[in-house]
C-alpha positions as CSV (number, residue, x, y, z in Angstrom):
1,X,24.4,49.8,-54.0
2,X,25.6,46.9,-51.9
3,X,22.3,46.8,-50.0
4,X,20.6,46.5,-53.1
5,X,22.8,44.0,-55.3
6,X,22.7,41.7,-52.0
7,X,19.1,42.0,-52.2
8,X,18.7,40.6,-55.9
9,X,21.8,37.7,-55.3
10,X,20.0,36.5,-52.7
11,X,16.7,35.9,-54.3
12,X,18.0,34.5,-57.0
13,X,19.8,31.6,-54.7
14,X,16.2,31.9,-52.8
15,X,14.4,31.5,-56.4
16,X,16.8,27.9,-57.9
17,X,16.5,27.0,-54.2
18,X,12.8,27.3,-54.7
19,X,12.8,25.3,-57.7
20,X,15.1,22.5,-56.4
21,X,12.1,21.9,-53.9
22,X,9.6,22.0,-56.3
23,X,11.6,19.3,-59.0
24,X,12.5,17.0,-55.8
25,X,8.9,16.9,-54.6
26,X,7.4,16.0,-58.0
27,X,9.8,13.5,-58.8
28,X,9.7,12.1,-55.9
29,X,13.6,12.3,-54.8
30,X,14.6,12.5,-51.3
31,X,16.0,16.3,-50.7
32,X,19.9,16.5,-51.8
33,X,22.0,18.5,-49.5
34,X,23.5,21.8,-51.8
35,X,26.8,22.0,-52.5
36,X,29.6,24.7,-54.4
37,X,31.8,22.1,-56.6
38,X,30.7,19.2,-54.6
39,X,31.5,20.8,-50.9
40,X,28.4,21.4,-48.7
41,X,27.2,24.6,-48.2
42,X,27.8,24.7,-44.1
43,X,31.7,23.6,-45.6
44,X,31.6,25.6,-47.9
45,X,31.0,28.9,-45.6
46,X,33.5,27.6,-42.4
47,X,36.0,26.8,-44.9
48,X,36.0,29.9,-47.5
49,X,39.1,30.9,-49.6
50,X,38.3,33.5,-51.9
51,X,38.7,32.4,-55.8
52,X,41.3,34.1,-57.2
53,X,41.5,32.5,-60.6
54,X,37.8,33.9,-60.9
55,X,37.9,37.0,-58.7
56,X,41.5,38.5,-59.0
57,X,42.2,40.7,-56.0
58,X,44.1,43.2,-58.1
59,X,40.9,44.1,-60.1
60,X,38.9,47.3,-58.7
61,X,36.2,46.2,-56.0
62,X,33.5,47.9,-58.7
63,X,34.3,45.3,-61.2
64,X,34.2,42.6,-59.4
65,X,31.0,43.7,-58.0
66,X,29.7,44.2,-61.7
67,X,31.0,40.8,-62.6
68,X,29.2,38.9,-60.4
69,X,26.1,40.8,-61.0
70,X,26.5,40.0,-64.3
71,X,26.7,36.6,-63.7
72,X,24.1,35.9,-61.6
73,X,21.9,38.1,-63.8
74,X,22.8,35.8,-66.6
75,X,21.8,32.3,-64.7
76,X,18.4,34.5,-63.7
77,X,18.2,34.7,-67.1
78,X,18.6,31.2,-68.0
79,X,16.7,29.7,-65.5
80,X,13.6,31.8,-66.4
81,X,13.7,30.5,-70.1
82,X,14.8,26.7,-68.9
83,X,11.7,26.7,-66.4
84,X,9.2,28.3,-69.3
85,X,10.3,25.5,-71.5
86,X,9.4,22.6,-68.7
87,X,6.5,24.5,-67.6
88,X,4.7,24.8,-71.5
89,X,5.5,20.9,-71.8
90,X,3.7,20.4,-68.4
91,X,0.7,22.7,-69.1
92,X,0.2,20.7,-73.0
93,X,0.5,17.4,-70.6
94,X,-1.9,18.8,-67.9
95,X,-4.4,19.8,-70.9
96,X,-4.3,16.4,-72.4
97,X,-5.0,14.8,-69.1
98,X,-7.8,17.2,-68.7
99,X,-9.7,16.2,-71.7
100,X,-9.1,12.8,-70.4
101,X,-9.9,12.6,-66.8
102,X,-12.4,15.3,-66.8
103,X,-16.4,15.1,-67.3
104,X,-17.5,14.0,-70.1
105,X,-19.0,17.6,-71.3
106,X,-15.1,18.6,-72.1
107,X,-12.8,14.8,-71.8
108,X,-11.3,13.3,-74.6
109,X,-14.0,10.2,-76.0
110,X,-12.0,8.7,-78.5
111,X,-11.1,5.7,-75.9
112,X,-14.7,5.3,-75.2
113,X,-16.1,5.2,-78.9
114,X,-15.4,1.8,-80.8
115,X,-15.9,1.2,-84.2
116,X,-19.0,-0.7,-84.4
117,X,-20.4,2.3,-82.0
118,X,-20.6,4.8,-85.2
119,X,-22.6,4.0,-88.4
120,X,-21.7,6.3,-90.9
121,X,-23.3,5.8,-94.7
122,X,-24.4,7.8,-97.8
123,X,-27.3,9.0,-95.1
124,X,-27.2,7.9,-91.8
125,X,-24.7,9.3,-88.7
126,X,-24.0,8.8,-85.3
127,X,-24.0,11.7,-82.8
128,X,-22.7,11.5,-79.5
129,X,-25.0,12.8,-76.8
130,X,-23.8,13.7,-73.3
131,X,-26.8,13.6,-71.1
132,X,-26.7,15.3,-67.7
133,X,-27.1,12.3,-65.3
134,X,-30.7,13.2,-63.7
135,X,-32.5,13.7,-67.2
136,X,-31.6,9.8,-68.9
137,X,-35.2,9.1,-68.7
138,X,-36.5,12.4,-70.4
139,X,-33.4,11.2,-73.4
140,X,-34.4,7.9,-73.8
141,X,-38.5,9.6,-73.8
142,X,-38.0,11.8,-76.2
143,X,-34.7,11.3,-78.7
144,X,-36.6,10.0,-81.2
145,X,-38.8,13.0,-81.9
146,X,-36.3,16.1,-81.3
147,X,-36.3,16.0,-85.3
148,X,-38.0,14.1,-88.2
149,X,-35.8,11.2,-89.7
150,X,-34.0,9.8,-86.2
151,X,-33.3,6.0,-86.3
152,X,-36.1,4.3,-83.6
153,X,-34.3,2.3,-80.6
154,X,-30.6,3.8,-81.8
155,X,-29.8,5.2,-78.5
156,X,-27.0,3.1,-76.7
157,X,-25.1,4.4,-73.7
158,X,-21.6,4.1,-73.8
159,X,-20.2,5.5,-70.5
160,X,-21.3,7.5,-67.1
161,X,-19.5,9.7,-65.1
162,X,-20.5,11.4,-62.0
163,X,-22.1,14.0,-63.6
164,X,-23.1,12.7,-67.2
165,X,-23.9,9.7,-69.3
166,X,-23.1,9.3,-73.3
167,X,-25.3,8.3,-75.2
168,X,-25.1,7.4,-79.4
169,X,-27.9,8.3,-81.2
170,X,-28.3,7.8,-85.5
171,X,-30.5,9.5,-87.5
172,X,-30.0,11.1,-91.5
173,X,-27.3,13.4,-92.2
174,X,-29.7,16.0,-92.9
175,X,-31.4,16.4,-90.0
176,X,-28.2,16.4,-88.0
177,X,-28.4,20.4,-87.6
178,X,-31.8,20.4,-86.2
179,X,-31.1,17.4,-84.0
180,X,-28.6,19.2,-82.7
181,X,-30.6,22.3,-82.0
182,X,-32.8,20.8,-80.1
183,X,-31.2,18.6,-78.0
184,X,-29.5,21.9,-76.8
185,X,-32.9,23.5,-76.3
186,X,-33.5,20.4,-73.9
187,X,-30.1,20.7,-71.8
188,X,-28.7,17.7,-74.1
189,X,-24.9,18.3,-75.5
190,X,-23.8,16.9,-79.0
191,X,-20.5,16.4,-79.1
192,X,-18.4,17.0,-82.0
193,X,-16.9,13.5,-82.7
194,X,-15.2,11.5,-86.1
195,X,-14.0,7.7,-85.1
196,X,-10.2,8.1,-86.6
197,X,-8.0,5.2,-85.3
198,X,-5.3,7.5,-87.1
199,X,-6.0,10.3,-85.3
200,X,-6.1,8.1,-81.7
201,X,-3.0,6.5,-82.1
202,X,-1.6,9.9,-83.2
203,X,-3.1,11.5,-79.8
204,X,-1.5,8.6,-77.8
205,X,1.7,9.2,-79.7
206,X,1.5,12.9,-79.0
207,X,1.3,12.0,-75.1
208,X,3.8,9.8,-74.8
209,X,6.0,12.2,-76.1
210,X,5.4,14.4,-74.5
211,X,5.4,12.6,-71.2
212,X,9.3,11.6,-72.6
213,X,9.8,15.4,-72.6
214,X,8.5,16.5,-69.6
215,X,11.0,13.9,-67.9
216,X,13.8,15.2,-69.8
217,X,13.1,18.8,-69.4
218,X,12.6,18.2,-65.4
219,X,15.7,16.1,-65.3
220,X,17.8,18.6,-67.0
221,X,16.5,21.5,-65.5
222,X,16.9,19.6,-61.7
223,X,20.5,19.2,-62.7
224,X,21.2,22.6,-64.2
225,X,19.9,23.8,-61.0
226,X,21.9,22.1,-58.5
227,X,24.8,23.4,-60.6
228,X,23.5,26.7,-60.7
229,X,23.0,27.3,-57.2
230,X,26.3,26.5,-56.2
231,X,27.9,28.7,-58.9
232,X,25.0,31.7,-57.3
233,X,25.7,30.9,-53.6
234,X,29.3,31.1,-54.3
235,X,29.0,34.3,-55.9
236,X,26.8,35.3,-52.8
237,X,29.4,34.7,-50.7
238,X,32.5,36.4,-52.4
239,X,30.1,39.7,-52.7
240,X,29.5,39.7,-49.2
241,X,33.2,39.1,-48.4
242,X,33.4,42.5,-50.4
243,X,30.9,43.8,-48.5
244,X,32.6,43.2,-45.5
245,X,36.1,44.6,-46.8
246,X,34.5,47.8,-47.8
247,X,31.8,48.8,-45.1
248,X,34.8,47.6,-42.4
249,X,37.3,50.3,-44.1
250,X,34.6,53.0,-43.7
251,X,33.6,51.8,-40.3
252,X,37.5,50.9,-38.6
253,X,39.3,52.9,-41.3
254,X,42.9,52.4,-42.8
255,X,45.0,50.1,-42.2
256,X,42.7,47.4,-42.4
257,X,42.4,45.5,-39.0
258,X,39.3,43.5,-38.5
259,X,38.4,39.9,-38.2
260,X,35.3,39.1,-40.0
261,X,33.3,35.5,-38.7
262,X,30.9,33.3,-39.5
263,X,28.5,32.2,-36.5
264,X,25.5,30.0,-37.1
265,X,24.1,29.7,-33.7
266,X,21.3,27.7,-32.2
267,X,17.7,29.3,-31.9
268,X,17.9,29.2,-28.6
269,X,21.6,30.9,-27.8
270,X,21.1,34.0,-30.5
271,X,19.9,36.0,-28.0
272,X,22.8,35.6,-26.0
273,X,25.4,35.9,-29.0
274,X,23.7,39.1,-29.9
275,X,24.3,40.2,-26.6
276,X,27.9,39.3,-26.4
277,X,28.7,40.8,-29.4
278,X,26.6,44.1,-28.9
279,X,29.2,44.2,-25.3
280,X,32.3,43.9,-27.4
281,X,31.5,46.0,-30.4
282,X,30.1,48.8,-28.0
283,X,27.5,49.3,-30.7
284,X,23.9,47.7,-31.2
285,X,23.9,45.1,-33.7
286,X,26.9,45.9,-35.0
């Protein structure tokens, strides 16, 4: 049981300590050192008391055991539905910036297209055309006969990426269909597009919003979890105290008489602790 519940305390800690990394490295914040209530953890662990208030040593060790795994189990809990909210604000952010920053087969082209780009009448449109770089010359050679009715010379590029150009191209509504089928036919792309300075100033609306959120969310959440992981390590540690208690009754037996330590020695001397401690416990790792 203990083996097991240590286990799952300790990757929680591992998991908000995980995160803290994460949130510091994308907002750019130097690391903070972790603390329980403001004491640093090294403190924290040289200097422990055990809480009564929270932990009353009159309660059965079950109980207290089951409270704390209750409690961490809860702040799993939490943090799982605090990081899917920041996370689905960041993926509809990363989406947008997708469509804007990517090739122009799949970006956003409403900040490309200006009004006096798109003639739209009783019979005339403007299609957008996104031309593989490498086949311009075979667009501008042949647009005007991919369909009966297209508007001569009414090809105008707008923009060029690594990879494509876009091109406008008018012709009568009624041939749009067929235009379109045949510029596919000849590896050209028409791209659904209606000029709405509505709809663009509702899109850059949408992303400053949500660029608001995303702060908030990581703010908060970077916050919650410094809080958190104090409030898990501490629990950590008052298990393990348990831990202690009860595997050093079974091992020394009653009355209890055993001094239990904290040693955090240097990579280079834990050899040599190991082996002073394996002389006076008479016992291998023990």
């Amino acid at each position: 049981m203990y083996e097991q519940s240590n286990t799952f305390i300790e990757g929680v800690s591992q998991k908000i300590r995980r995160q803290i990394e994460e949130l510091e490295r994308v907002s750019g914040l130097e690391s903070n050192a972790l603390t329980v209530d403001g004491v640093p953890i090294d403190s924290y662990l040289t200097r422990f008391v055990w809480d009564e208030a929270k932990y009353p040593t009159m309660s059965p060790l079950r109980e207290i055991v089951d409270g704390i795994h209750t409690l961490v189990a809860k702040i799993e809990d939490d943090l799982k539905v605090r990081v899917a909210e920041y996370n689905n604000v960041r993926s509809q952010l990363n989406a947008i910036n997708r469509k804007q920053s990517g090739s122009l087969a799949v970006r956003d082209l409403s900040n490309m297209v200006k009004p006096e780009d798109i003639i739209t009448s009783e019979h005339l449109v403007t299609l957008l055309a996104v031309v593989p770089k490498y086949s311009q010359k075979d667009w501008l050679s042949s647009y005007e006969t991919l369909t009966t009715y297209v508007v001569p010379r009414s090809s105008k590029k707008l923009y060029e990426d690594n990879e494509y150009a876009l091109y406008t191209v008018t012709l009568f509504g009624r041939v749009a269909d067929n235009f379109r089928t045949s510029a596919r036919e000849r590896g050209f792309q028409i791209r659904d597009f209606e000029y709405s300075p509505e709809a663009q100033e509702s899109r850059k609306q949408e992303l400053e919003k949500l660029v608001q959120d995303q702060d908030s969310l990581r703010s908060s959440l970077l916050q919650w979890c410094y809080t958190s992981y104090g409030e898990v390590f501490s629990s950590w540690m008052h298990f393990c105290a348990v831990r202690i208690f009860a595997e050093s009754i079974l091992r020394y037996g009653l009355p209890p008489c055993f001094l239990a330590c904290v040693l955090s020695p240097s990579t280079r001397g834990e050899k040599k602790v190991r082996s002073i401690l394996e002389g006076l416990c008479d016992s291998t790792n023990r």
